[in-house]
LODOPA-705340 format. One record per residue (C-alpha): z negated, x, y negated; residue in three letters. Coordinates in Angstrom, 3 decimals, padded with zeros to 6 digits, always signed. Layout:
N
<site><z>Z</z><x>X</x><y>Y</y><res>ALA</res></site>
...
END
This chain:
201
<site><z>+064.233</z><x>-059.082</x><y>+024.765</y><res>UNK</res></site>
<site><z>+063.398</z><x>-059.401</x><y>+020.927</y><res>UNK</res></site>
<site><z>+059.682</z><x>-060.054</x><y>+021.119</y><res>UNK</res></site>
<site><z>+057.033</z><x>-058.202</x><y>+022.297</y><res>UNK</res></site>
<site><z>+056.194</z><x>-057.761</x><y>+025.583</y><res>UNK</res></site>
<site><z>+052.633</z><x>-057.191</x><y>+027.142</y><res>UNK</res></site>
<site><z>+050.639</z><x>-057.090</x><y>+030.655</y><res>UNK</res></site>
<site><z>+047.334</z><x>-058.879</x><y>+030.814</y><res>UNK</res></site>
<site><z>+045.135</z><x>-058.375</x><y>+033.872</y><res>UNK</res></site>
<site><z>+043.031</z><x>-061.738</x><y>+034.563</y><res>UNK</res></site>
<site><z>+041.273</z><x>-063.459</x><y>+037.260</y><res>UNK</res></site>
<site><z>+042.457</z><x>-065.286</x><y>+039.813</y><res>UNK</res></site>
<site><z>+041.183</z><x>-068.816</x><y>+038.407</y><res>UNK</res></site>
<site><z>+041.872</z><x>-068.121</x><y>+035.017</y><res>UNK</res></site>
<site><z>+042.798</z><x>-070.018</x><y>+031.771</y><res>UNK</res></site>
<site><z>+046.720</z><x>-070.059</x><y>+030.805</y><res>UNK</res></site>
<site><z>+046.854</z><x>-071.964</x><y>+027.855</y><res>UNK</res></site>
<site><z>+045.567</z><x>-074.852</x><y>+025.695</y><res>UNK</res></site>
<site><z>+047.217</z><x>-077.380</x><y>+023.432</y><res>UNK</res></site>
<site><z>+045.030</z><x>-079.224</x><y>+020.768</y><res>UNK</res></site>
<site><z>+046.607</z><x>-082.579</x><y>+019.592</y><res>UNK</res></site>
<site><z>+044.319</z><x>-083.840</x><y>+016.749</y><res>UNK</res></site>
<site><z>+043.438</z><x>-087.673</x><y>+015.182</y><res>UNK</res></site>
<site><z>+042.002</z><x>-087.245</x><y>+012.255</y><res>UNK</res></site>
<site><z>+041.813</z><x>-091.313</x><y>+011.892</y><res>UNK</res></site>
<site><z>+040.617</z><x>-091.817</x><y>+015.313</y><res>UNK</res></site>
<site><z>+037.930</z><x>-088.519</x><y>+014.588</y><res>UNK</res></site>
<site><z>+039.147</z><x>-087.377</x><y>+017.857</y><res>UNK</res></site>
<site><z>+040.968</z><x>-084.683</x><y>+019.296</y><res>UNK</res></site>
<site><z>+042.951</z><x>-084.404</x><y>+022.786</y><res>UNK</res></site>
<site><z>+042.732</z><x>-080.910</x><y>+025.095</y><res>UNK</res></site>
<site><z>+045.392</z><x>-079.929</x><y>+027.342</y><res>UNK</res></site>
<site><z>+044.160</z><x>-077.268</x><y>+028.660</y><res>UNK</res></site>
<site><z>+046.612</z><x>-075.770</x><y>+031.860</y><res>UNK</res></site>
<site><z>+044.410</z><x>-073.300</x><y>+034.168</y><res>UNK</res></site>
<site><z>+046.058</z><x>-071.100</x><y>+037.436</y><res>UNK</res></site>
<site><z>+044.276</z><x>-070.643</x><y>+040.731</y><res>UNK</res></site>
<site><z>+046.651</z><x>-068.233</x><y>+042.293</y><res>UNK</res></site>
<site><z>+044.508</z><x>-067.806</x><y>+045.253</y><res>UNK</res></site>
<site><z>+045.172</z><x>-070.343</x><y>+048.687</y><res>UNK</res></site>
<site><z>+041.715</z><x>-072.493</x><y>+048.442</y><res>UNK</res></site>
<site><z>+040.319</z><x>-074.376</x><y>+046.152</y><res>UNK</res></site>
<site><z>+037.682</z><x>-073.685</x><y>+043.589</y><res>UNK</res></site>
<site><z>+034.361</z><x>-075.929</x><y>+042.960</y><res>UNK</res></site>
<site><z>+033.606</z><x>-074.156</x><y>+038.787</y><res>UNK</res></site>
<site><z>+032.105</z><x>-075.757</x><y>+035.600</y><res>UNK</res></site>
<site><z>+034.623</z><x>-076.339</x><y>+033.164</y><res>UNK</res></site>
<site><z>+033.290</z><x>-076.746</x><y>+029.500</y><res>UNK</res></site>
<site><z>+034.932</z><x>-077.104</x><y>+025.713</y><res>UNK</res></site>
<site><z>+032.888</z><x>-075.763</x><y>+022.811</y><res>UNK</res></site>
<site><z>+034.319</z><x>-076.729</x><y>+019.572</y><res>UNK</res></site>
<site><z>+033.180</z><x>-074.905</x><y>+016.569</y><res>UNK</res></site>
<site><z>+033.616</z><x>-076.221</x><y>+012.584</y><res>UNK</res></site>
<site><z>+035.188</z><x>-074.733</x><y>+009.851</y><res>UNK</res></site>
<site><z>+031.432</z><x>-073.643</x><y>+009.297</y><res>UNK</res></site>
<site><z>+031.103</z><x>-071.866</x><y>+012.518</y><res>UNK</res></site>
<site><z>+028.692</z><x>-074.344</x><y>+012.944</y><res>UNK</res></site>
<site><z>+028.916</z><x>-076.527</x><y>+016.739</y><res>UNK</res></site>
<site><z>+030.683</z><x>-079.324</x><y>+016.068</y><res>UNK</res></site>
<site><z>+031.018</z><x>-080.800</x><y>+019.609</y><res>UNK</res></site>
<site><z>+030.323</z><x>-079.658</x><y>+023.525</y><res>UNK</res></site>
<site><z>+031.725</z><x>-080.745</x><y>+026.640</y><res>UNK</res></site>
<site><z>+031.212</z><x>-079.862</x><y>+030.299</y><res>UNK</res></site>
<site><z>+032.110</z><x>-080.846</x><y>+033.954</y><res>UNK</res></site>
<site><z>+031.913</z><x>-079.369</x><y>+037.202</y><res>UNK</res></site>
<site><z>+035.538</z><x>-079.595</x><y>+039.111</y><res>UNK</res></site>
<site><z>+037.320</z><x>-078.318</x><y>+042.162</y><res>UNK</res></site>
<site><z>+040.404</z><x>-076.568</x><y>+040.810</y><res>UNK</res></site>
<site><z>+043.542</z><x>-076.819</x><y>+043.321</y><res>UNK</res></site>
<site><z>+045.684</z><x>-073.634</x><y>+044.014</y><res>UNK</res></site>
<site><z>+048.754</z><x>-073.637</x><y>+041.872</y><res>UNK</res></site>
<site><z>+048.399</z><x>-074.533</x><y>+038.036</y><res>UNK</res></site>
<site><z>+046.678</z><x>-077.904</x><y>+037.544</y><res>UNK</res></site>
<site><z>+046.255</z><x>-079.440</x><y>+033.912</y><res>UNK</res></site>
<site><z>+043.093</z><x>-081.239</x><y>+032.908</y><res>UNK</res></site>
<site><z>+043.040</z><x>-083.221</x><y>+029.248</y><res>UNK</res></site>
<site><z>+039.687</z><x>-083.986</x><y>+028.134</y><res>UNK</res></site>
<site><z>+039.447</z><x>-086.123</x><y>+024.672</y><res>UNK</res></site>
<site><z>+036.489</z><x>-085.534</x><y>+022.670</y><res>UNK</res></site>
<site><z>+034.950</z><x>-087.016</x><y>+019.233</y><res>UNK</res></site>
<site><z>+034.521</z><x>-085.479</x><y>+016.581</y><res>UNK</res></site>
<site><z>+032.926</z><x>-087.747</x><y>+013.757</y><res>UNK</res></site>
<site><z>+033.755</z><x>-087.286</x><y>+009.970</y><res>UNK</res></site>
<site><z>+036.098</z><x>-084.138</x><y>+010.444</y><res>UNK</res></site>
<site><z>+036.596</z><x>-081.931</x><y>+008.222</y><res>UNK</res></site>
<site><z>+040.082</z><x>-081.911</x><y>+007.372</y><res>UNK</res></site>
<site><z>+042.823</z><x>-078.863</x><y>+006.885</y><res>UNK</res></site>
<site><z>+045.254</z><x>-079.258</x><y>+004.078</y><res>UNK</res></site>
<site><z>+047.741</z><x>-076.778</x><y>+001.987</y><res>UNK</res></site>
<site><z>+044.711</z><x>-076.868</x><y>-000.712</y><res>UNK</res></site>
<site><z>+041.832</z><x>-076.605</x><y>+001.749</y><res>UNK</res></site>
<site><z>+043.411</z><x>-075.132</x><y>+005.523</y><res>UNK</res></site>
<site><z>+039.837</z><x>-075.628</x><y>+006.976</y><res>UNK</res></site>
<site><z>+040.070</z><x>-074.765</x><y>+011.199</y><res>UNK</res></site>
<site><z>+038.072</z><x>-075.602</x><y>+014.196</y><res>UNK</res></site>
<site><z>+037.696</z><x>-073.321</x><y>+017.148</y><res>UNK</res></site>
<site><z>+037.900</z><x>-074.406</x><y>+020.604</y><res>UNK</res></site>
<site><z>+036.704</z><x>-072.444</x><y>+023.512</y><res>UNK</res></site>
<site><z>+037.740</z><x>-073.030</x><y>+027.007</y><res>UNK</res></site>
<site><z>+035.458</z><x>-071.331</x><y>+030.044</y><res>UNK</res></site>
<site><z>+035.478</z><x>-071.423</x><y>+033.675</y><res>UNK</res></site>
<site><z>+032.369</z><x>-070.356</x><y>+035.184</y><res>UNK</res></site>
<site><z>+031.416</z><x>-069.788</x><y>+038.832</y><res>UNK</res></site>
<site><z>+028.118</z><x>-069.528</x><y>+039.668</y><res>UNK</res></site>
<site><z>+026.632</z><x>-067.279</x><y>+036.939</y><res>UNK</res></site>
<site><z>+029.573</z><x>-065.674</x><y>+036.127</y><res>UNK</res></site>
<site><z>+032.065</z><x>-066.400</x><y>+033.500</y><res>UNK</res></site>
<site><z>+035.625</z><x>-066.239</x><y>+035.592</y><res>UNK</res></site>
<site><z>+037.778</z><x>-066.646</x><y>+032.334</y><res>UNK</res></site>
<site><z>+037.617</z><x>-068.119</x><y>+028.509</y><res>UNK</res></site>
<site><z>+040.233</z><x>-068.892</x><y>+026.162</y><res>UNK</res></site>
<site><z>+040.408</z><x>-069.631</x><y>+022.092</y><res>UNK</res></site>
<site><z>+042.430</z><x>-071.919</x><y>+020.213</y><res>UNK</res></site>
<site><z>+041.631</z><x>-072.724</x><y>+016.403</y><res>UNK</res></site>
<site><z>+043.187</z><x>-076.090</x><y>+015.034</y><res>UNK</res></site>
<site><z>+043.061</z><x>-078.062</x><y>+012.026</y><res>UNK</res></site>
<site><z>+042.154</z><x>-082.099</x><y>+011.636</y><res>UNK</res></site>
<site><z>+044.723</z><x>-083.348</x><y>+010.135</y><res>UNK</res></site>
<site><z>+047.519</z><x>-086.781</x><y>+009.944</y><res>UNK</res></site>
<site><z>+050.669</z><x>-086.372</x><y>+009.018</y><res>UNK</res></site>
<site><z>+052.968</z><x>-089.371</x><y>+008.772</y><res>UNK</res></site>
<site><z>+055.762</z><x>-091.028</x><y>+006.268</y><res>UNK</res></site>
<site><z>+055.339</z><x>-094.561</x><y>+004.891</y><res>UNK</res></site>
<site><z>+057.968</z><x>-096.000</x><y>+002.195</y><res>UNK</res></site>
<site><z>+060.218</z><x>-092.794</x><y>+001.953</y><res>UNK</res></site>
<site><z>+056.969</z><x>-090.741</x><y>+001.242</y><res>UNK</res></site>
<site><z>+055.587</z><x>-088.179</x><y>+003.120</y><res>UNK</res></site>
<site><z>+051.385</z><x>-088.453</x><y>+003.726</y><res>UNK</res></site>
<site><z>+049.125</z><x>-085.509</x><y>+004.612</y><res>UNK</res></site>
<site><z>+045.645</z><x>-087.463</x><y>+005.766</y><res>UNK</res></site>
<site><z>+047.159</z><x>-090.439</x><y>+003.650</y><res>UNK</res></site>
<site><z>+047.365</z><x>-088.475</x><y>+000.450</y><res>UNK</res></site>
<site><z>+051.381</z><x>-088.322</x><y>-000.634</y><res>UNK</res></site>
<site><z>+052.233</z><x>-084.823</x><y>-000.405</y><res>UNK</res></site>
<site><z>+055.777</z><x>-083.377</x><y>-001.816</y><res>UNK</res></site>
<site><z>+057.098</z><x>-080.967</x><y>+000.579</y><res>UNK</res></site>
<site><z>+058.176</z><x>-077.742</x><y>-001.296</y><res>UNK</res></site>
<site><z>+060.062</z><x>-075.329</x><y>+001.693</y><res>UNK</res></site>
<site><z>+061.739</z><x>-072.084</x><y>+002.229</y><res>UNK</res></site>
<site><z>+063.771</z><x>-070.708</x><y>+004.640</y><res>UNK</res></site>
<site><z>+062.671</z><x>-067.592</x><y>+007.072</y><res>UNK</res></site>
<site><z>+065.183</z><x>-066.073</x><y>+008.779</y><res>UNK</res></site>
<site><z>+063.937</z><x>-062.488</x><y>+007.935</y><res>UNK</res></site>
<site><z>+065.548</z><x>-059.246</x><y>+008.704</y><res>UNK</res></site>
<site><z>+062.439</z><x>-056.869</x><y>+009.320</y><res>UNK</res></site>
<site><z>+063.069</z><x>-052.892</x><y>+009.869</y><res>UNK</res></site>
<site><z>+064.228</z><x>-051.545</x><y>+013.118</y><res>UNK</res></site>
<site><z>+063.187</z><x>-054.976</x><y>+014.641</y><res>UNK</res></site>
<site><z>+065.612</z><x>-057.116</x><y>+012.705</y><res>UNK</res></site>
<site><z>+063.328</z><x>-060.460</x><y>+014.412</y><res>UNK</res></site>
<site><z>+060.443</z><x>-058.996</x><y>+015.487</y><res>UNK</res></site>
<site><z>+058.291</z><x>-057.550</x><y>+012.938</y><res>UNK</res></site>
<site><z>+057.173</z><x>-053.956</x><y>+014.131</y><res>UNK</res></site>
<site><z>+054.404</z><x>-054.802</x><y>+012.394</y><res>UNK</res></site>
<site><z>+052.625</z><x>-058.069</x><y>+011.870</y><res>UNK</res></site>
<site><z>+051.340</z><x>-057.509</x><y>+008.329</y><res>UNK</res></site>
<site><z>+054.905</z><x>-058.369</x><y>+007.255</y><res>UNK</res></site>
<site><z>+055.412</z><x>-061.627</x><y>+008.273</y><res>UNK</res></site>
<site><z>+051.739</z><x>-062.097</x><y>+006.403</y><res>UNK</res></site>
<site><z>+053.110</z><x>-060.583</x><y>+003.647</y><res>UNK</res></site>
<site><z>+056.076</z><x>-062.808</x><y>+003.147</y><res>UNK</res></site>
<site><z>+054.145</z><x>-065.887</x><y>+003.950</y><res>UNK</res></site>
<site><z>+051.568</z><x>-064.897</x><y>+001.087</y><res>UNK</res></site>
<site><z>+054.340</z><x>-064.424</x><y>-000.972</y><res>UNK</res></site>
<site><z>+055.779</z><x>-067.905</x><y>-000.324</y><res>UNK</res></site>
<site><z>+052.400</z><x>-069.458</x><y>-000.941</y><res>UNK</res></site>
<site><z>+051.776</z><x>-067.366</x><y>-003.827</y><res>UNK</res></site>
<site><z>+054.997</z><x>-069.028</x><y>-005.108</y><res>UNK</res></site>
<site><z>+053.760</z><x>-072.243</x><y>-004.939</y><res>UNK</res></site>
<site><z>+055.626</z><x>-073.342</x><y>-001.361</y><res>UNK</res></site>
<site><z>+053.603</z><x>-075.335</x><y>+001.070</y><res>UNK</res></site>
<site><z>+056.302</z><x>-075.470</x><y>+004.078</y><res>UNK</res></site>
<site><z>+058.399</z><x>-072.777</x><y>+005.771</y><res>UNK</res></site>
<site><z>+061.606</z><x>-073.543</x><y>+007.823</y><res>UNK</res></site>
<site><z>+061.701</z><x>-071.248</x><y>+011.099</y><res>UNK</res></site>
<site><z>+065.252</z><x>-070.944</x><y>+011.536</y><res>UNK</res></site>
<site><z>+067.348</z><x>-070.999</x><y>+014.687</y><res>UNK</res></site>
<site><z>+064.831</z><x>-069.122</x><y>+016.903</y><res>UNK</res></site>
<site><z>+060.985</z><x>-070.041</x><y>+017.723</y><res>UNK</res></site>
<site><z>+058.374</z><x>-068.149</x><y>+015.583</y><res>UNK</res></site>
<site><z>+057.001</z><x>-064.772</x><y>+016.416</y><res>UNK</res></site>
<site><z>+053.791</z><x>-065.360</x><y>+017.864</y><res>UNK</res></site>
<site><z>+050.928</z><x>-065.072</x><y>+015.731</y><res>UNK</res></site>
<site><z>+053.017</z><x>-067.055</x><y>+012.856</y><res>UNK</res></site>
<site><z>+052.143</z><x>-070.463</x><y>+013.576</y><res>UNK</res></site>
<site><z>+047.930</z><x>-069.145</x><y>+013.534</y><res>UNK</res></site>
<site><z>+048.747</z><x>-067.752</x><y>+010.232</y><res>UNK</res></site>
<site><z>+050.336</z><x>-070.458</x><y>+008.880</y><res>UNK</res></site>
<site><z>+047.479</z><x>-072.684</x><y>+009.917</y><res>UNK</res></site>
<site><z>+045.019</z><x>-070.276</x><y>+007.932</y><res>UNK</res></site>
<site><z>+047.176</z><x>-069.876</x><y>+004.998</y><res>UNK</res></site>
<site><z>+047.521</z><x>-073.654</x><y>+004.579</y><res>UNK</res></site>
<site><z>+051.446</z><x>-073.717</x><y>+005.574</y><res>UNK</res></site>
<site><z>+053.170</z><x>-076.617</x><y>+006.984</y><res>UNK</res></site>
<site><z>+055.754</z><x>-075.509</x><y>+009.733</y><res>UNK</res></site>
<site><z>+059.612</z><x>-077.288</x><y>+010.600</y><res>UNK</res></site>
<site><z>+060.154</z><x>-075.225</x><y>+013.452</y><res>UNK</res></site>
<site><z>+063.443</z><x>-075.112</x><y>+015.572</y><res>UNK</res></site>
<site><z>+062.995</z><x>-074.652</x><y>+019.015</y><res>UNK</res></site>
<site><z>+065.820</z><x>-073.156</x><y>+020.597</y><res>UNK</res></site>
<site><z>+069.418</z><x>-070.038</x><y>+019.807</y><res>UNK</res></site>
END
């Protein structure tokens, strides 16, 4: 084990994660959001998205009642979100997300997620961020933090080297050989970072 390890007590219909997959063209974005029912019957809840600006202001709303099965079923709900406004190395504005399950009157479980509306893509051997040609300028991290050697004992050094890395005028870091700590990819998304991450030893 080279991460860290915690315990988190939830409820029995609870929210495990949730993937945002953005189109900034299409003003759009996609939610994958994977709950867990670990009881033996199903569940009749309201499910509902609140997405939040880079103002904090509401940018969009969405709600359904469902029956969730036992096990861990996935539901992907696409919802619009006209004239983003988009993140960039300049400008890394972020929209919240919040996933809830409620029962009744209660709130059973909620999860967060920030994001950023943004298109990559490369046309004629040149890289585009939201069709603006962008020159990637990367590092490398493989860092070699005290006592942890991987894992950071403490988070405000990984911030510290990615500030330094932006301060130096880089706009992409290379994860190297293992996946990043978690946290990193959030802060990279606030910093204004783009990530070429490698997945696996």
């Amino acid at each position: 084990i080279w991460g860290g390890v915690w315990l988190e007590a939830v409820s029995p219909l609870s929210c495990e994660s949730i993937a945002v997959e953005p189109d900034a063209r299409l003003e759009t974005a996609l939610f994958d959001l994977a709950l867990a029912n670990t009881g033996t019957e199903s569940r009749s809840v309201e499910l509902s998205l609140t997405v939040l600006g880079p103002d904090e202001n509401p940018a969009a709303e969405w709600h359904d009642a469902t029956v969730v099965p036992p096990g861990s079923p996935r539901y992907c709900v696409q919802i619009p979100l006209p004239r983003p406004t988009l993140w960039s190395c300049d400008q890394p504005n972020l929209y919240r997300v919040r996933a809830a399950l409620t029962g009744g009157a209660a709130e059973l479980d909620a999860l967060d997620a920030t994001f950023g509306m943004r298109d990559f893509t490369v046309r004629d051997g040149r890289f585009l961020l939201n069709e603006q040609p962008i020159y990637p300028r990367g590092a490398l991290l493989q860092p070699n933090h005290p006592a942890g050697l991987v894992a950071p004992l403490d988070f405000s050094l990984v911030e510290a080297e990615l500030r330094l890395a932006k301060e130096a005028g880089f706009n992409l870091i290379r994860v190297h050989l293992r996946p990043a700590v978690p946290g990193l990819l959030d802060l990279t998304d606030r910093l204004g970072l783009l990530v070429y991450a490698e997945t696996s030893l």
